[in-house]
N, C-alpha and C positions, 0 to 999 in steps of 0.2 A: 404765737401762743400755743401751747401743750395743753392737747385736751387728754382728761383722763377718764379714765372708764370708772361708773359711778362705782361708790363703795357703801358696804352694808355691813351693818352686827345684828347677829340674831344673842340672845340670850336663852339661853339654857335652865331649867332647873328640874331637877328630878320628881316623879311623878309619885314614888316612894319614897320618902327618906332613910328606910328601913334600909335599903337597899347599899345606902353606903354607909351606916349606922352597923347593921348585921352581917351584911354581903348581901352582894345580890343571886337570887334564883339564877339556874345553869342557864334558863331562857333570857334574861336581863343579861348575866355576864355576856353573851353569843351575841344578843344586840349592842350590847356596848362596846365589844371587841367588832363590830362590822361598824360601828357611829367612825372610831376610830380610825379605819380601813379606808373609808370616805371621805373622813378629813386628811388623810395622808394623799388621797390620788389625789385631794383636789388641791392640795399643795403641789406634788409633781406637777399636774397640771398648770399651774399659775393662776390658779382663781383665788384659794386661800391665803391670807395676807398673814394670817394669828388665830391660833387658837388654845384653850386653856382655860384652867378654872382655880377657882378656889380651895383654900386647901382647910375649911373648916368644914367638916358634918353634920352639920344641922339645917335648921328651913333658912337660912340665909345664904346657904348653897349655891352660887350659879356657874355656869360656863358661859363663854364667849367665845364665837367666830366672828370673825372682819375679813370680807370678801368682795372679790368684785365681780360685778354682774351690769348685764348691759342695761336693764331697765326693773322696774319692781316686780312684773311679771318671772321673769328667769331668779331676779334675787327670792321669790316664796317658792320657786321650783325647787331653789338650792337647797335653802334650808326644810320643805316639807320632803325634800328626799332621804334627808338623812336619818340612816336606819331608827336612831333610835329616838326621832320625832314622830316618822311615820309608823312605828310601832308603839308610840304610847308610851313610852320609856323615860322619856324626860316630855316637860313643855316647853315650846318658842316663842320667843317674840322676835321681829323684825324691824328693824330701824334702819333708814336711811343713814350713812355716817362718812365723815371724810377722816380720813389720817394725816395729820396735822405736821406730823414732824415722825422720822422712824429714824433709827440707826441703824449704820451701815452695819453687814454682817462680820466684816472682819476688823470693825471697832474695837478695841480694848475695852473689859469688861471690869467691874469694881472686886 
């Protein structure tokens, strides 16, 4: 039997919506270009499984990462790390989650 390393989604949603309604202030874009930053090392790394968001601007807004982490303590490490959680920028929530089925990456696409 194949044990796997637990997996999590935090949920996103911005703390202004003006933000991506207007644009965001030079201090939001710089956190949000470092949120970014964060989720790319922790892909290099192999922790980030997905991440991404919605493409409407309004308060139904959210993002999503799916990551793996060894226990719920490191999965709120992850997610309170990221810049633009820990600066206020967006809100999180954290959920335990498993990935059910994924596609290979050099699958043919529609």
């Amino acid at each position: 039997m194949v044990t796997r390393m637990p997996q999590y989604l935090y949920v996103l949603r911005p703390t202004r919506l003006e933000m991506l309604t207007d644009g965001g202030t030079p201090q939001e874009q710089k956190i949000v270009s470092d949120h970014f930053a964060y989720l790319q090392r922790l892909t290099e790394e192999g922790v980030a499984i997905l991440m991404g968001r919605t493409l409407n601007n309004d308060e139904r807004t959210i993002g999503l990462v799916i990551f793996n982490a060894v226990d719920d303590a490191s999965a709120h490490k992850v997610m309170e790390s990221d810049p633009a959680v820990a600066n206020s920028v967006m809100t999180a929530e954290l959920y335990p989650y498993r990935v059910a089925l994924i596609r290979e990456a050099n699958a043919t696409s529609f």
